[in-house]
VOKOLBA-841762 format. One record per residue (C-alpha): residue number from 0; residue in three letters; x, y, z. Coordinates in Angstrom, 2 decimals, decimal comma, padded with zeros to 5 digits. Layout:
REM residues N
{pt NUM; 'Ala'; {X; Y; Z}},
...
REM end
This chain:
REM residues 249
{pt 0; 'Unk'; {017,76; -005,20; 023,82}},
{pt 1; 'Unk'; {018,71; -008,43; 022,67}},
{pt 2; 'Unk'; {019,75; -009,21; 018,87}},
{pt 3; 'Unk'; {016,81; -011,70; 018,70}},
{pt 4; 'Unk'; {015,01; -009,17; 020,31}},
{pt 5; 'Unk'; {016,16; -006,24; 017,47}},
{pt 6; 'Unk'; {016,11; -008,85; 014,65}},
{pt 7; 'Unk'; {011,64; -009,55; 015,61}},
{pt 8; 'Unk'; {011,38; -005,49; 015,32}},
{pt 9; 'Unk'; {012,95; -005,41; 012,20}},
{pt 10; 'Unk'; {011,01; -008,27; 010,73}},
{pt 11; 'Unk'; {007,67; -007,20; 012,07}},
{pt 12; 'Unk'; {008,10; -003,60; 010,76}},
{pt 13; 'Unk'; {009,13; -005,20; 007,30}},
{pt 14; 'Unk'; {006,02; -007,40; 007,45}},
{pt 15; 'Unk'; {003,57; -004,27; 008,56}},
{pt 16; 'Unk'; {005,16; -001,40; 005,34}},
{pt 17; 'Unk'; {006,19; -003,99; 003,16}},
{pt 18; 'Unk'; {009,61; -002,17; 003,10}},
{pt 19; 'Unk'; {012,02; -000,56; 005,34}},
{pt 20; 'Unk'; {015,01; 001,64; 005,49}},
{pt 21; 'Unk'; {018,26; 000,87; 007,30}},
{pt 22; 'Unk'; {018,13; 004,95; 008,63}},
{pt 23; 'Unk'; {014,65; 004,66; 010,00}},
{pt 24; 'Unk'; {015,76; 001,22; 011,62}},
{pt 25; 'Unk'; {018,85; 002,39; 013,17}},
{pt 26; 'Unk'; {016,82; 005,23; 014,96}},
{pt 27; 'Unk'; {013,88; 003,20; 015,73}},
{pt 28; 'Unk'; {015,79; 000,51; 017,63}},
{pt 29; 'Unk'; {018,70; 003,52; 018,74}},
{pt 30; 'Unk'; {021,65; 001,22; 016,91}},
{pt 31; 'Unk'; {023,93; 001,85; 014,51}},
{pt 32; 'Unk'; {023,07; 001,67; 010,85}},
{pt 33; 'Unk'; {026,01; -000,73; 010,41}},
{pt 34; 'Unk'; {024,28; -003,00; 012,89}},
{pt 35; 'Unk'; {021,28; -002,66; 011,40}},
{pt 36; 'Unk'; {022,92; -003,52; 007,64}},
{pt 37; 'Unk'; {024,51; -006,57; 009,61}},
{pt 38; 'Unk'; {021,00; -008,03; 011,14}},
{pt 39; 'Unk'; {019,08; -007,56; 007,59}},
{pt 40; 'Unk'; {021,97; -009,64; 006,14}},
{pt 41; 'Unk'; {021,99; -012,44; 008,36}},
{pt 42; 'Unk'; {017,93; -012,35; 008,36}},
{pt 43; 'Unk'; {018,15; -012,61; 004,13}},
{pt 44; 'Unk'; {020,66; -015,34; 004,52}},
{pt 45; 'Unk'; {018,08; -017,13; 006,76}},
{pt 46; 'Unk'; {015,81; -016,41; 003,67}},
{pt 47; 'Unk'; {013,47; -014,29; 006,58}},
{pt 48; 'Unk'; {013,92; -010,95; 004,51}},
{pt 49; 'Unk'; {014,63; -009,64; 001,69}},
{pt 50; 'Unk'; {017,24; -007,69; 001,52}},
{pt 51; 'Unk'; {017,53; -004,49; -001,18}},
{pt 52; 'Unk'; {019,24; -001,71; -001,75}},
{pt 53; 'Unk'; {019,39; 000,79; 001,39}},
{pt 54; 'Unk'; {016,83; -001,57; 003,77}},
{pt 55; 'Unk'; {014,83; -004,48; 003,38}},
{pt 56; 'Unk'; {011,73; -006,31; 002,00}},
{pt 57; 'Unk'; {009,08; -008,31; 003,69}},
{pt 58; 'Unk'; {009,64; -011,86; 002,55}},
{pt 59; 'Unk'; {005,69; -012,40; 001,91}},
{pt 60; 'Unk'; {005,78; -009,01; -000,40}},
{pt 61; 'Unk'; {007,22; -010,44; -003,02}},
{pt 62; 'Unk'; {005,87; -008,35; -006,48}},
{pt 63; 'Unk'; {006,00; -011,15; -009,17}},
{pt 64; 'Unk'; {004,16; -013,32; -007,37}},
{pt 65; 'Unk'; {-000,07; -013,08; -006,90}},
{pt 66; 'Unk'; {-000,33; -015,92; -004,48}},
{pt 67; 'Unk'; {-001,67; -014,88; -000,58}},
{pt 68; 'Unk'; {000,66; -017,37; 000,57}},
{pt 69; 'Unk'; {002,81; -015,89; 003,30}},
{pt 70; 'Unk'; {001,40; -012,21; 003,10}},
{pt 71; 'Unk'; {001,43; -010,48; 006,95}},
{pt 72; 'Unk'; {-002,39; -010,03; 008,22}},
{pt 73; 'Unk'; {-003,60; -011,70; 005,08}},
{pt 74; 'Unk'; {-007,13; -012,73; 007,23}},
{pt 75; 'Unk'; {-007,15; -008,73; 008,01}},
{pt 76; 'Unk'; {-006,72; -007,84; 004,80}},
{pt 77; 'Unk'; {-009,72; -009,94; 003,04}},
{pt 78; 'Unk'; {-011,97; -008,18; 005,94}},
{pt 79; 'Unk'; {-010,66; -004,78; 004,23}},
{pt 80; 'Unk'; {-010,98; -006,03; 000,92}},
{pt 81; 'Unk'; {-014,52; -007,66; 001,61}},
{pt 82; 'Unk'; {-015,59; -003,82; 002,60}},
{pt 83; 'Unk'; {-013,85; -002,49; -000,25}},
{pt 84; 'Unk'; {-016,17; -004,32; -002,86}},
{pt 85; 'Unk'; {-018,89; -002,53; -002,17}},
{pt 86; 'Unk'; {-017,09; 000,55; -003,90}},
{pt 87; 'Unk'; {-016,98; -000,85; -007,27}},
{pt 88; 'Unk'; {-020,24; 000,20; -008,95}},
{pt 89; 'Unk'; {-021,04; -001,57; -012,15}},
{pt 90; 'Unk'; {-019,44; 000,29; -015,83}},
{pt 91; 'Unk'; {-017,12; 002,66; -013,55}},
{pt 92; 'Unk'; {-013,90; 003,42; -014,15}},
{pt 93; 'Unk'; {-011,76; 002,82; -011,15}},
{pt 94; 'Unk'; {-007,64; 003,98; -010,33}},
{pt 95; 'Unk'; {-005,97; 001,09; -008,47}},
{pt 96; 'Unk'; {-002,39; 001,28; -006,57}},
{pt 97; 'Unk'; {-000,01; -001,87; -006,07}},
{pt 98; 'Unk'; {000,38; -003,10; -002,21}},
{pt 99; 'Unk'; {-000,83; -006,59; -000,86}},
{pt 100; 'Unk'; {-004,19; -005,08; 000,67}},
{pt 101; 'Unk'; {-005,47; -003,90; -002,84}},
{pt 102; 'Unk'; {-003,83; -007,77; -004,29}},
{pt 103; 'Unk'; {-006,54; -008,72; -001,73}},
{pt 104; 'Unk'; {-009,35; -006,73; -003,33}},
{pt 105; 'Unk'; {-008,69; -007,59; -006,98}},
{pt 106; 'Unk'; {-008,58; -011,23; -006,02}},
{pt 107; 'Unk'; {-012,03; -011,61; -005,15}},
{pt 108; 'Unk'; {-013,87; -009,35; -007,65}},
{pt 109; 'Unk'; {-016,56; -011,12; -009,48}},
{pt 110; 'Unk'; {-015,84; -012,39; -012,50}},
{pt 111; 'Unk'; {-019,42; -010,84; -013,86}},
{pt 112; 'Unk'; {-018,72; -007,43; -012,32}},
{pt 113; 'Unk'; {-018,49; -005,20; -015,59}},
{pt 114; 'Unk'; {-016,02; -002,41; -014,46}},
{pt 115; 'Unk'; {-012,72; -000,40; -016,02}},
{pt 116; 'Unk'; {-009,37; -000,29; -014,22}},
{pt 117; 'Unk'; {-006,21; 001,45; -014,79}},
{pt 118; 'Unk'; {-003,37; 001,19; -012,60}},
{pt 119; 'Unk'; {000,36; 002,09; -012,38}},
{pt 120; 'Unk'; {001,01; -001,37; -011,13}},
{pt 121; 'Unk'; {001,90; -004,35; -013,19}},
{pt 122; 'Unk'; {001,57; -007,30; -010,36}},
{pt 123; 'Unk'; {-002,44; -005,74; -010,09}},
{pt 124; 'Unk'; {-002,55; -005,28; -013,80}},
{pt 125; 'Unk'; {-001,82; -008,97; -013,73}},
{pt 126; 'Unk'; {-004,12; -009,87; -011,18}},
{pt 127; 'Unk'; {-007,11; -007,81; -012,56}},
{pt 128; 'Unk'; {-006,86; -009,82; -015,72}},
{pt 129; 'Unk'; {-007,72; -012,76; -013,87}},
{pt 130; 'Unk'; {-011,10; -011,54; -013,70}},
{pt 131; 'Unk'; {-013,14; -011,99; -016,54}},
{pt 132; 'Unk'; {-015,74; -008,72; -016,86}},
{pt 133; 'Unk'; {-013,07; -005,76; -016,56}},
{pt 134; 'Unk'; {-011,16; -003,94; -018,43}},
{pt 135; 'Unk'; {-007,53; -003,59; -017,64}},
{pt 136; 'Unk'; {-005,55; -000,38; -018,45}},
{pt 137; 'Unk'; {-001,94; -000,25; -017,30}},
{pt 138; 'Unk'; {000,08; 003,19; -017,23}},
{pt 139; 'Unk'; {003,17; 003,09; -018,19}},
{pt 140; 'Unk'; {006,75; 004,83; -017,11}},
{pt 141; 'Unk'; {010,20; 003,55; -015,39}},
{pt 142; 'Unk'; {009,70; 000,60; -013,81}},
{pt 143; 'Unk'; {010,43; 000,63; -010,14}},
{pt 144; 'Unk'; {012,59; -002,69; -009,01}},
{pt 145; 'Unk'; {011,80; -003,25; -005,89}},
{pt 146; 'Unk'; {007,97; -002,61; -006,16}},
{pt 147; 'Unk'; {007,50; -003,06; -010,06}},
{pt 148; 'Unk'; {004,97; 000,04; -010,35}},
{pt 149; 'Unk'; {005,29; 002,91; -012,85}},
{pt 150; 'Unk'; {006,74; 005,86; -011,78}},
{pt 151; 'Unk'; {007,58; 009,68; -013,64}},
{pt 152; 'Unk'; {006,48; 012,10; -015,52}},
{pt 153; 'Unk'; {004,53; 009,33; -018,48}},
{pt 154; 'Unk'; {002,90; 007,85; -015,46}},
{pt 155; 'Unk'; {001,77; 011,57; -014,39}},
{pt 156; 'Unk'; {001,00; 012,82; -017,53}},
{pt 157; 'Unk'; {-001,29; 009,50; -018,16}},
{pt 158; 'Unk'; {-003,21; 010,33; -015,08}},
{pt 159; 'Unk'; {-003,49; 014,15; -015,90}},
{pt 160; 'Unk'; {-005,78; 013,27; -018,49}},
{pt 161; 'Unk'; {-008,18; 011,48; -016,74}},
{pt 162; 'Unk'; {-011,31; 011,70; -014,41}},
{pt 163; 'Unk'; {-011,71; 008,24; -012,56}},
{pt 164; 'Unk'; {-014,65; 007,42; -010,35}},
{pt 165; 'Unk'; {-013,08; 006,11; -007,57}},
{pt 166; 'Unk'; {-009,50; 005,58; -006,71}},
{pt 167; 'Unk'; {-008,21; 002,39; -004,42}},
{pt 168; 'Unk'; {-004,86; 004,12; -003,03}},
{pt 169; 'Unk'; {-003,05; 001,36; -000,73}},
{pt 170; 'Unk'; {-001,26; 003,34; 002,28}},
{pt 171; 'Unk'; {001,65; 002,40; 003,90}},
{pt 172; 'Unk'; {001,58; 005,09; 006,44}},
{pt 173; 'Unk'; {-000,95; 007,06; 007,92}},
{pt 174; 'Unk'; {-001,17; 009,57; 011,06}},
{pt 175; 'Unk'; {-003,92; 011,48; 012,01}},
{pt 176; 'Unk'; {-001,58; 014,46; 012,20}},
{pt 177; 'Unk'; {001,15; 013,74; 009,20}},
{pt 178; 'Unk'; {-001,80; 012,37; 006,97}},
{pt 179; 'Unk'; {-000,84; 010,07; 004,74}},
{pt 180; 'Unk'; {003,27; 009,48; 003,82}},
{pt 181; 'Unk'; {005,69; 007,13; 002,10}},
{pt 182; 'Unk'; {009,15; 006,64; 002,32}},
{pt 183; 'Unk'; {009,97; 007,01; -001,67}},
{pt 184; 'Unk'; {009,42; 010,48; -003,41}},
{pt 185; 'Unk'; {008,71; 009,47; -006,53}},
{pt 186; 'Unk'; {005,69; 007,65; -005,10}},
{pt 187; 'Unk'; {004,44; 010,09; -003,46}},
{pt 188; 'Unk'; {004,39; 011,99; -006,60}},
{pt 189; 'Unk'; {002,25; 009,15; -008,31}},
{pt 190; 'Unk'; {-000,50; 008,92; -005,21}},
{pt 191; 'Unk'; {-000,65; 012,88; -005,55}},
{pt 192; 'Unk'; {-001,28; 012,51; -009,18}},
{pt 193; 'Unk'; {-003,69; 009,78; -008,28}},
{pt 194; 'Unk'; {-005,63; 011,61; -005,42}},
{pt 195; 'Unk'; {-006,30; 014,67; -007,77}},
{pt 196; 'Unk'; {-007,24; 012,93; -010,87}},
{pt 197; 'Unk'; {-010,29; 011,14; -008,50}},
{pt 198; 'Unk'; {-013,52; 012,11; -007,59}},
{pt 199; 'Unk'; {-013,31; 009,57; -004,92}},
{pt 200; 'Unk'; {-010,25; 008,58; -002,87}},
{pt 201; 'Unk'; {-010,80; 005,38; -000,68}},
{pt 202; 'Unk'; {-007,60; 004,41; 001,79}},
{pt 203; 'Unk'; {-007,05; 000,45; 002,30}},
{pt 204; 'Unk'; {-005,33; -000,20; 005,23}},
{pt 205; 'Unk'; {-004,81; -002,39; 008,21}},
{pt 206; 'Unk'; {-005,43; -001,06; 011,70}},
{pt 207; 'Unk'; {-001,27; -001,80; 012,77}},
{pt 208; 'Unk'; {-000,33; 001,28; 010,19}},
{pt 209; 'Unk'; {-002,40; 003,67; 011,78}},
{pt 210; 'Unk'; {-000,01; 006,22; 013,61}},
{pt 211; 'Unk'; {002,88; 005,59; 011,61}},
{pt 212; 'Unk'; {004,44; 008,11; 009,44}},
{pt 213; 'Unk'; {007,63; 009,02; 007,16}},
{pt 214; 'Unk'; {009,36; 011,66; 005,92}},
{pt 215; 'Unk'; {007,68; 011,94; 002,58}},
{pt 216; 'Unk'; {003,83; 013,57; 002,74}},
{pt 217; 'Unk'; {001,31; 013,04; 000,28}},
{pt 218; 'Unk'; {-001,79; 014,75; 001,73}},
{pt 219; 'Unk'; {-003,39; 015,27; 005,20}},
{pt 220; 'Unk'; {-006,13; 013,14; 005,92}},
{pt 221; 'Unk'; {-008,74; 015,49; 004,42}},
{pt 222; 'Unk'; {-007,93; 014,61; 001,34}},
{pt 223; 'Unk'; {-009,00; 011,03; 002,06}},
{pt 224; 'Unk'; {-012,93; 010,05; 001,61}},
{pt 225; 'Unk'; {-012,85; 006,30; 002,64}},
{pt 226; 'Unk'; {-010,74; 004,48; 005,16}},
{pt 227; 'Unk'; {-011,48; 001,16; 005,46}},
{pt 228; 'Unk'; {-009,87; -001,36; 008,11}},
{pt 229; 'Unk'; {-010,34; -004,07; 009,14}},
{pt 230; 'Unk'; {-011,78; -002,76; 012,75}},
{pt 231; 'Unk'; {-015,35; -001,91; 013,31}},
{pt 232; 'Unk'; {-016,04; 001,62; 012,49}},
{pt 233; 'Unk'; {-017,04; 002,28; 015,91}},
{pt 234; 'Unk'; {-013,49; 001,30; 016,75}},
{pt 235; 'Unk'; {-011,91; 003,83; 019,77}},
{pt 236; 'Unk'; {-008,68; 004,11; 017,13}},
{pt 237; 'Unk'; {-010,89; 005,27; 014,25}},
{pt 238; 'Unk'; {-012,69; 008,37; 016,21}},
{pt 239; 'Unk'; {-009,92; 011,06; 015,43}},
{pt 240; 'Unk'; {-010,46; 010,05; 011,74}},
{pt 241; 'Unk'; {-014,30; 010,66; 011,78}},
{pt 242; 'Unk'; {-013,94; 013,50; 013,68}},
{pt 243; 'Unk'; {-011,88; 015,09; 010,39}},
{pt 244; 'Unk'; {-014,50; 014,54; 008,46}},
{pt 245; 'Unk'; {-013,28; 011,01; 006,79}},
{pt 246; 'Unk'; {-015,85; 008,06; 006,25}},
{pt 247; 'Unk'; {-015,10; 005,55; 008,12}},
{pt 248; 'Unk'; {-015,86; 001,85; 007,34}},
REM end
């Protein structure tokens, strides 16, 4: 395998999770993690990724910013986020991740849709107070860097207390077998806390993270109500998932 060719893997993978770790790299590609370390700092010097601490960033997952502009699958992700509207029923009160695919959902929510959302997340808490009719609860905690979402025991305490209708949980990785899994632990601690303080859990996520897992587990696929993609629900990739019982849309 070429460099060029090692360099496109790493930038797609980036691009698909949002972020990636030089450990899971190195075996992916069956390099070195110093080679890996040296190809994410030549691709952030070309300003084509981010580089942070221990892996890199997609360059269109940028946090602070709520513009579409340069997001990866961002026509997928309005088809997911188009479906996803139909979940928000008028006066609910509605949990809501962080992640680019969820971004997508707040941004089109009608401005005369009455509704309540909390969320750990303060680029969605921004973006949900673009829209006119809700009401926008952020939970608080430490402040993660890279993805600027609230993690720890105030953040789990917060959602300890509370019932919510429906909860939007954006998914980096998801196997039929694994279920669904993340590469941080503390996150997975706050989409645990989320999933059991909901009476409804709805997965957003686009068809290329289906199969993928990490080391980290937050719950099988049981646990999940909704998965919404972008593909058809009669899709051949979203069978297995019916089959466990999960409603697919």
């Amino acid at each position: 395998m070429t460099k060029t060719e090692r360099q496109n893997i790493i930038l797609h993978e980036a691009s698909i999770h949002n972020r990636v770790l030089l450990n899971d790299l190195a075996v992916l590609l069956g390099v070195s993690v110093d080679t890996i370390r040296r190809d994410i700092i030549e691709l952030d010097k070309r300003k084509e990724i981010v580089r942070i601490h221990g892996g890199a960033q997609a360059k269109g997952f940028q946090p602070y910013s709520l513009q579409p502009e340069g997001i990866y699958s961002n026509e997928q992700k309005m088809i997911i986020a188009q479906k996803a509207l139909e979940y928000i029923a008028p006066n609910s009160v509605s949990l809501i991740s962080g992640g680019t695919t969820n971004l997508a959902l707040a941004r089109i929510i009608p401005h005369s849709l009455k509704a309540t959302f909390f969320t750990p997340s303060l680029p969605m808490a921004m973006q949900l107070l673009e829209r006119k009719g809700l009401e926008v609860i952020l939970i608080g905690g430490k402040l993660s860097r890279d993805a600027q979402i609230a993690l720890g025991g105030n953040a789990l305490n917060t959602l300890a207390g509370i019932r919510f209708d429906t909860c939007f949980l954006g998914t980096s990785y998801l196997d039929v077998k694994y279920g669904l899994t993340e590469l941080d632990w503390e996150v997975v601690q706050l989409k645990k806390a989320m999933i059991s303080a909901s009476a409804q859990v709805i997965s957003l996520a686009i068809a290329e993270k289906l199969g993928s897992s990490q080391r980290y587990k937050i719950c099988d696929i049981e646990s999940i109500d909704v998965l919404i993609t972008e593909l058809p629900p009669t899709h051949k990739e979203l069978v297995t998932y019916r089959t466990l019982g999960v409603q697919v849309v």
